[in-house]
C-alpha positions as CSV (number, residue, x, y, z in Angstrom):
1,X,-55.3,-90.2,-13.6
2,X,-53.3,-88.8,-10.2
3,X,-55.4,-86.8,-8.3
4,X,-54.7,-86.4,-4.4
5,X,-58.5,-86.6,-2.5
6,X,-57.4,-84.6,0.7
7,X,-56.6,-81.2,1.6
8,X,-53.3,-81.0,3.1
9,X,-52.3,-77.8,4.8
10,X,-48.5,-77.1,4.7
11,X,-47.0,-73.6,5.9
12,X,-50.2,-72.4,7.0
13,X,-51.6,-73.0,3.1
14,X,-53.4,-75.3,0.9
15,X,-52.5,-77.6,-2.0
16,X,-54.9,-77.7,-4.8
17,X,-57.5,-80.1,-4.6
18,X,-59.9,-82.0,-6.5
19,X,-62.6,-79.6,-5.6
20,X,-60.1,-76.2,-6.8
21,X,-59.6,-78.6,-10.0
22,X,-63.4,-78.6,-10.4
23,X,-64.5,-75.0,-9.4
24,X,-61.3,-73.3,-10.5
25,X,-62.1,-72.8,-14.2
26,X,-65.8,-71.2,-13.6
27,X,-63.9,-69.0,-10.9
28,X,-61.2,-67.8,-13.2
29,X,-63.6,-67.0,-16.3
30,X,-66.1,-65.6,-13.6
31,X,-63.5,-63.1,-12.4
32,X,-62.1,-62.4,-16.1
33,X,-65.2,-61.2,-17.1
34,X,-65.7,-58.7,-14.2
35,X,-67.7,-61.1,-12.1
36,X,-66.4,-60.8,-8.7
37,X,-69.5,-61.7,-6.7
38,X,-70.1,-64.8,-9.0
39,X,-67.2,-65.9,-8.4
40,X,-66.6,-65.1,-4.8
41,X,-70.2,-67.1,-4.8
42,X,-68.6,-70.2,-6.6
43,X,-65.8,-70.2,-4.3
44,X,-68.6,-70.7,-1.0
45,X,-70.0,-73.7,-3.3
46,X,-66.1,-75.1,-3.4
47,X,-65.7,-74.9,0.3
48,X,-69.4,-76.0,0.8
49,X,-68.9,-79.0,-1.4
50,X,-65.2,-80.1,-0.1
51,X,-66.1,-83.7,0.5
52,X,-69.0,-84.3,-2.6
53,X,-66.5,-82.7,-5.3
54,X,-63.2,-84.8,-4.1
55,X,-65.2,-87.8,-3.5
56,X,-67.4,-87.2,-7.6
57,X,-63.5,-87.2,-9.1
58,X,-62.1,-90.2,-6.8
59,X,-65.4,-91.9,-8.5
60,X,-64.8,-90.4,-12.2
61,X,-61.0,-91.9,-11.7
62,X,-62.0,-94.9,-11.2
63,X,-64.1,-95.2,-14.1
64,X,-61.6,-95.9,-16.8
65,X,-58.2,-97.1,-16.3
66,X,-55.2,-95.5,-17.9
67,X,-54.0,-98.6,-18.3
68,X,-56.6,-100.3,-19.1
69,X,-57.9,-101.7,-22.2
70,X,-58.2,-99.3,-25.7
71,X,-61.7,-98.0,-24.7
72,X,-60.4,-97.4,-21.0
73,X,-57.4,-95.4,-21.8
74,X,-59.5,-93.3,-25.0
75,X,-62.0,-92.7,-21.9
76,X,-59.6,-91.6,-19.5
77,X,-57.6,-89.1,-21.6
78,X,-60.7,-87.4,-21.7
79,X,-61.9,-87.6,-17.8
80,X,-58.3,-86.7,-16.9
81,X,-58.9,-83.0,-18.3
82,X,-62.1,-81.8,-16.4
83,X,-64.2,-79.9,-17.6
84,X,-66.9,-77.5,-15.4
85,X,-69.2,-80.5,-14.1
86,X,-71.7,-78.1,-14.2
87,X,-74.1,-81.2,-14.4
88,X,-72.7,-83.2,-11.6
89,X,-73.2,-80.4,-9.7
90,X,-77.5,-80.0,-10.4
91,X,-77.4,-83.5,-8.6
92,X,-75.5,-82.4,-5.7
93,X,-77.1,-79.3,-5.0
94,X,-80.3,-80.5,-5.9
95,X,-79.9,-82.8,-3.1
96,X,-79.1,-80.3,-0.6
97,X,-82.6,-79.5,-1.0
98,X,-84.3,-81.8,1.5
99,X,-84.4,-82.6,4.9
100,X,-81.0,-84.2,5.6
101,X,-79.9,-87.4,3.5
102,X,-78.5,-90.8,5.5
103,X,-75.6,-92.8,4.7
104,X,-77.3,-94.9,1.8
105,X,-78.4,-91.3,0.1
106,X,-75.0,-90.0,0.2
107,X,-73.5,-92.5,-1.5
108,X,-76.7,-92.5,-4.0
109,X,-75.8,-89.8,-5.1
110,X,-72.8,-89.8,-5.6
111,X,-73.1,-92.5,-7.9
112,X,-76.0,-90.1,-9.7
113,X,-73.5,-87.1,-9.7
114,X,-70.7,-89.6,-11.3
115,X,-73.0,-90.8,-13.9
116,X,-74.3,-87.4,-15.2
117,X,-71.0,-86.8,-15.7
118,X,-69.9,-90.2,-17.2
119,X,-73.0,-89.6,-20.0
120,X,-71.8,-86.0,-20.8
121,X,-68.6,-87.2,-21.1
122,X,-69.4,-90.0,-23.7
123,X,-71.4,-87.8,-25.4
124,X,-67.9,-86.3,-26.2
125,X,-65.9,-89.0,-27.3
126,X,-69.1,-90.2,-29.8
127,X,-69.5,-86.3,-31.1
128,X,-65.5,-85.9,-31.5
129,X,-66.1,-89.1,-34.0
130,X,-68.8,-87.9,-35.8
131,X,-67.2,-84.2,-36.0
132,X,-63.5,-85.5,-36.9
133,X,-62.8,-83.3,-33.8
134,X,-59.0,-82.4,-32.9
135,X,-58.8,-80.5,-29.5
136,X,-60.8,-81.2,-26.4
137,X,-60.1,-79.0,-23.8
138,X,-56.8,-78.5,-24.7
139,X,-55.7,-81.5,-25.8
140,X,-56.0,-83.4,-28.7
141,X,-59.0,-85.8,-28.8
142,X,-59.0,-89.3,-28.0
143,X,-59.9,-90.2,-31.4
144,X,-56.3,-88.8,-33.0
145,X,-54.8,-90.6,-30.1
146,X,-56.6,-93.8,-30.4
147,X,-58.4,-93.8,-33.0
148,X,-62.1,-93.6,-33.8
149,X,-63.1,-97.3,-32.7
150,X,-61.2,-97.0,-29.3
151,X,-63.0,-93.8,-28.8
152,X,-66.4,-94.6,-29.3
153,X,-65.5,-97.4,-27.5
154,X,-64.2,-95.4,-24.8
155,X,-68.0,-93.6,-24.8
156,X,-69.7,-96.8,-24.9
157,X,-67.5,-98.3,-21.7
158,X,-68.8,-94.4,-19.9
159,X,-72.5,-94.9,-21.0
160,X,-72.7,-98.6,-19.6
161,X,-70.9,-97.9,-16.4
162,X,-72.6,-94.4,-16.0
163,X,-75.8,-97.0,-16.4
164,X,-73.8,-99.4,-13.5
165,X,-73.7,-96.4,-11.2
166,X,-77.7,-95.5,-11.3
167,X,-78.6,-99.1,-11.0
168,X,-77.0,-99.1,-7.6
169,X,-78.2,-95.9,-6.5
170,X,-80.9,-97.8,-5.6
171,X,-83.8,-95.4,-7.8
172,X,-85.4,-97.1,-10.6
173,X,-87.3,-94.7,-11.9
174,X,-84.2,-92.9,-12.7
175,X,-82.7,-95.8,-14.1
176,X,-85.3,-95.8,-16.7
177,X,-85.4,-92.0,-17.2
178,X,-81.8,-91.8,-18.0
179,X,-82.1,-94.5,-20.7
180,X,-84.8,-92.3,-21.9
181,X,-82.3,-89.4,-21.9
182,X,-79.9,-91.2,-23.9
183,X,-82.2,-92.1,-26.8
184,X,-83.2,-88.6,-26.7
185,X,-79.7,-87.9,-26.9
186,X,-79.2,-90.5,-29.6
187,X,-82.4,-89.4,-31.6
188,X,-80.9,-86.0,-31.8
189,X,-77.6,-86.6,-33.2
190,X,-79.1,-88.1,-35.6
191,X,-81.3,-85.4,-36.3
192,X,-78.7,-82.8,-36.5
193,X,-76.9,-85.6,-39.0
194,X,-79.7,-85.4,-41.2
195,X,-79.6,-82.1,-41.9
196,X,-76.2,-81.8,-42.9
197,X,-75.6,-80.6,-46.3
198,X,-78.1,-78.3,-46.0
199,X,-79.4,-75.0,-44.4
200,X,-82.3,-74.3,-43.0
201,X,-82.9,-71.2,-40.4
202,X,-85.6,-73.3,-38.1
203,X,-85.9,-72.5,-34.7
204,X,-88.2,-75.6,-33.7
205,X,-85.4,-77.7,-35.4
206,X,-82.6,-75.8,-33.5
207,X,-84.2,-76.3,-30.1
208,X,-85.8,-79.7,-30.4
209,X,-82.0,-80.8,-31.2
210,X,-80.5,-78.7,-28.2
211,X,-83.5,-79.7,-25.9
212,X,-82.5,-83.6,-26.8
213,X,-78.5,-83.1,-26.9
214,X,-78.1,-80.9,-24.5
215,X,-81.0,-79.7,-22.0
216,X,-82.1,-83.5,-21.2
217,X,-79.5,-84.0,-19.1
218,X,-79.7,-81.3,-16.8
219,X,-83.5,-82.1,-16.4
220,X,-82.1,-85.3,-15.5
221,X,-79.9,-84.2,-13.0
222,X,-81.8,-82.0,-11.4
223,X,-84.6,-84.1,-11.3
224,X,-81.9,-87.7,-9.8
225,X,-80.8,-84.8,-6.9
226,X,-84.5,-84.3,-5.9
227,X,-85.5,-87.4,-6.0
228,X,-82.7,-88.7,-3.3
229,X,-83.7,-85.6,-1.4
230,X,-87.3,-86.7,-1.2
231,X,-89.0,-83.7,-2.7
232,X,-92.4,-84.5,-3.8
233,X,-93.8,-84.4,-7.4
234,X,-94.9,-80.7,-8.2
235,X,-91.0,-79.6,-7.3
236,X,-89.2,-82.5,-9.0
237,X,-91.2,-80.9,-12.4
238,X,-90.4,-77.5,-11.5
239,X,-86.8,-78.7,-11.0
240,X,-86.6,-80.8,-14.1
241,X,-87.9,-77.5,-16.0
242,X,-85.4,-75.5,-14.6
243,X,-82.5,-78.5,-15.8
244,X,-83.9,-77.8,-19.8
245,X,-84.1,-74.0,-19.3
246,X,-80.6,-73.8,-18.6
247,X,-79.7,-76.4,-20.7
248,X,-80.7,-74.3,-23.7
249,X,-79.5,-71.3,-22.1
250,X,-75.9,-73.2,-21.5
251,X,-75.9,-73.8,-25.3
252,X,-77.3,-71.0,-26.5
253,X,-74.0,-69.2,-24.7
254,X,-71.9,-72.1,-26.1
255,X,-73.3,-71.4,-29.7
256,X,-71.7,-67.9,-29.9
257,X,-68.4,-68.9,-28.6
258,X,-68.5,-69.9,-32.9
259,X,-67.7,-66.8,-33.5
260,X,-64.7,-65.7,-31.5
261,X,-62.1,-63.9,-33.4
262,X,-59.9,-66.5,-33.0
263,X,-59.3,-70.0,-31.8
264,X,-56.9,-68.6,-29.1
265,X,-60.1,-67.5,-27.0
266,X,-62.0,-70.8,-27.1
267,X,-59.6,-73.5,-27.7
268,X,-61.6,-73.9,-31.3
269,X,-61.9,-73.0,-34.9
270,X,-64.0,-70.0,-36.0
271,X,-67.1,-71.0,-37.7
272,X,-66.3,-74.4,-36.7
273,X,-70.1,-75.2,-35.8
274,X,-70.5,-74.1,-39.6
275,X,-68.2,-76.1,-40.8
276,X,-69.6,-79.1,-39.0
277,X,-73.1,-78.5,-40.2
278,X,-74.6,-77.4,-37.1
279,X,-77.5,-75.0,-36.8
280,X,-76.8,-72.8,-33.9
281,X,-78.8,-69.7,-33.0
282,X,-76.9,-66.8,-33.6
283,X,-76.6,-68.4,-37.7
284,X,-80.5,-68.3,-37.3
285,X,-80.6,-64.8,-36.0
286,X,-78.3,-63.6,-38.4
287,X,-79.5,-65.4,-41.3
288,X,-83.0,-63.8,-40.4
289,X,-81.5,-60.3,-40.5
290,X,-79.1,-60.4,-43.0
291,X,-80.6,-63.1,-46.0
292,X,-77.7,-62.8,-47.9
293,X,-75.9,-65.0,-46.1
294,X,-78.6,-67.4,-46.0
295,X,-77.1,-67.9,-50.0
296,X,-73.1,-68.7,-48.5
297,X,-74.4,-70.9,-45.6
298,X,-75.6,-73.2,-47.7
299,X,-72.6,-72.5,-50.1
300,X,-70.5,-73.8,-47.2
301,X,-73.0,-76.5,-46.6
302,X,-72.7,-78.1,-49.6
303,X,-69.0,-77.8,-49.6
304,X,-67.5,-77.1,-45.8
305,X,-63.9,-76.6,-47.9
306,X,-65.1,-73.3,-49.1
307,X,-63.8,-71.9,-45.7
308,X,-60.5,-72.4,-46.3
309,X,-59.9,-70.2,-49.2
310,X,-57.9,-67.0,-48.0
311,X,-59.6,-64.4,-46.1
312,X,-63.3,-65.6,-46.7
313,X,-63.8,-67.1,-42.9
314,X,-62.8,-63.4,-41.5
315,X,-64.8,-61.5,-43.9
316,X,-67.6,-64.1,-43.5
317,X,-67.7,-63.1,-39.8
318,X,-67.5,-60.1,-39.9
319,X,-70.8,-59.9,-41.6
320,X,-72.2,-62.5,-39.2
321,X,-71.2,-60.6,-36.3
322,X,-72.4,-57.3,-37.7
323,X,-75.7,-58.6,-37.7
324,X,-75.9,-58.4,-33.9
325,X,-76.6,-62.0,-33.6
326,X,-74.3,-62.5,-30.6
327,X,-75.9,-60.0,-28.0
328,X,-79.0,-61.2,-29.8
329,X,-78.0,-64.8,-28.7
330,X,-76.9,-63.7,-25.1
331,X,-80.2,-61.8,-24.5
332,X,-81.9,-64.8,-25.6
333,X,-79.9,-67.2,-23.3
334,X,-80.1,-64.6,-20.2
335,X,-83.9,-64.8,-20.9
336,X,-84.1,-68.8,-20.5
337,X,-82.0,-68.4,-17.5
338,X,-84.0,-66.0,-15.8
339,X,-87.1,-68.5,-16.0
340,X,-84.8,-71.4,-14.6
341,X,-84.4,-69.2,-11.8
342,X,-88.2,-68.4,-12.0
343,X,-88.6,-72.2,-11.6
344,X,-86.5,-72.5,-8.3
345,X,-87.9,-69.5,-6.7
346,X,-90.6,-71.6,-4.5
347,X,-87.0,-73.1,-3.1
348,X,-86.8,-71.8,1.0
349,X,-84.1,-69.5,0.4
350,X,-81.2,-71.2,1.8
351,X,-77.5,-72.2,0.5
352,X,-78.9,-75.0,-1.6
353,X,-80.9,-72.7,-3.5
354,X,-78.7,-69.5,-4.0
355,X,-75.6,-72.3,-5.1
356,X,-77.9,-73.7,-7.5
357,X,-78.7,-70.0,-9.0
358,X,-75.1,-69.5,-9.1
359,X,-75.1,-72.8,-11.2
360,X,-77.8,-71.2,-13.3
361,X,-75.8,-67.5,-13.8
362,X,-72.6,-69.6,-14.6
363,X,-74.3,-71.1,-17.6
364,X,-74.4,-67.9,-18.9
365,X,-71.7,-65.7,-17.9
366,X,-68.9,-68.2,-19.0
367,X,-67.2,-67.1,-22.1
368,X,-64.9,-70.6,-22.0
């Protein structure tokens, strides 16, 4: 990976940076979708954040090699294309929130904003795997380059030196709660496994999956920020409440991206999530509204080939969509975002606070 770490001016103007390559893309959708404010709020958190968000993708660069070994390079192809390091960026803001950090908590934490990061990203590579996935943001995934091995390799080289990176942070309690996030994560992939072949409109099942594959590690980071910033218990649980809150909201938002018309707004199938096997809310909401779908979902459970006869994925959408499950969906996410930002309110109002409900809002005003 080739990334340049400082801000040169030439002719009065900037060259793009690490920190435009990580804020860029939540600007862009925030201003395609009529957001001006959010996204004239994102770019304060870019020039706020100069120095965290170059230094977070010098450290992501230098996690895997692209000329490493197999697992290196599957790993890099995938840090080379980033993503919106929304979760990264809970562990720097949530740092912002105490009385000043010294040299030995700066660089804490950016070994803590690097490793949330490393953990969602081989969370990635593994799902790709288990998904036979063939684009990731943009590009084809690791797995059709390398193959499966090198690419859950190339997770399990990001897990232990996302691991690496805590352990010298110095904190050991988050140490130990990030191990517990990844068996979380771990326990529900396998969950979601299990029910594959079937379908079953559950909404405990749907959120006990997202609140372990998902909304874990945004508790996490929220939780690894506050702790370098020395807040005391009774904020680090209203934090970590917050993380899960827009966790679920983030996926909840995620979940109706399913349903685009086409792959050309999302950079992935329609119904893909159904083809996969994956429960996602607006399939509950719509199954609950409309039960004769209930009788093709599980159709297309039992035999994920069915959505590749002729015009039966369009029409099947159609009736999905006509069910009003994606506003449903959206509401429903807005809702768990509004008590995330319920959770933070106690925050002294401040730039720490209004970037991380800008963080919040992003979750669910993205549409990529």
């Amino acid at each position: 990976m080739r990334r340049t770490l400082e801000v040169a001016v030439v002719n009065g103007s900037m060259k793009r940076t690490d920190t435009e390559a990580v804020m860029e893309p939540l600007s862009l959708v925030s201003r395609r979708e009529g957001l001006g404010s959010l996204a004239d709020r994102l770019g304060e958190i870019q020039s706020w954040l100069a120095k965290d968000l170059g230094t977070l993708e010098a450290l992501l660069e230098s996690s895997a090699n692209v000329e490493g070994d197999l697992a290196e390079r599957a790993a890099a192809h995938l840090l080379e294309r980033p993503g919106k390091r929304i979760r990264p960026l809970c562990v720097v803001l949530a740092s912002k929130l105490g009385d000043g950090l010294d040299e030995d908590d700066r660089a804490a934490i950016e070994n803590l904003a690097a490793a949330a990061e490393l953990v969602h990203a081989a969370t990635l590579l593994h799902d790709d795997v288990i998904d036979l996935g063939t684009e990731r943001r943009g590009a084809p995934t690791a797995r059709l380059l390398f193959g499966n091995p090198a690419s859950v390799l190339g997770g399990d080289h990001l897990l232990v030196e996302a691991l690496r990176r805590v352990r010298s942070a110095g904190h050991d309690r988050l140490l130990g709660k990030l191990l517990d996030v990844v068996g979380e994560m771990v326990a529900a992939e396998a969950i979601q496994l299990e029910r594959r072949g079937r379908f079953e409109a559950d909404r405990e099942a749907y959120l006990n999956v997202v609140r372990g594959k998902t909304a874990v590690l945004f508790e996490w980071s929220m939780i690894a920020g506050g702790t370098v910033a020395g807040l005391d218990g009774d904020a680090l649980a209203r934090l970590g409440r917050a993380g899960i809150q827009t966790g679920i909201a983030f996926q909840m938002v995620d979940d109706t991206l399913d349903l685009a018309e086409s792959a050309g707004d999302t950079g992935k199938d329609t119904l893909l999530d159904l083809r996969e096997g994956k429960l996602t809310w607006p399939l509950i909401i719509a199954s609950e509204r409309d039960p004769s779908l209930v009788e093709d979902f599980q159709a297309i459970a039992d035999d994920p080939g069915r959505l590749d006869e002729g015009d039966f994925v369009g029409e099947l959408r159609q009736r999905i969509v006509a069910t009003g499950c994606v506003s449903a969906t959206l509401e429903r996410a807005i809702s768990w975002a509004q008590d995330a930002r319920s959770e933070i309110s106690f925050l002294p109002e401040g730039p720490a606070r209004r970037a991380l409900e800008t963080v919040i809002d992003i979750s669910v005003r993205r549409t990529l």
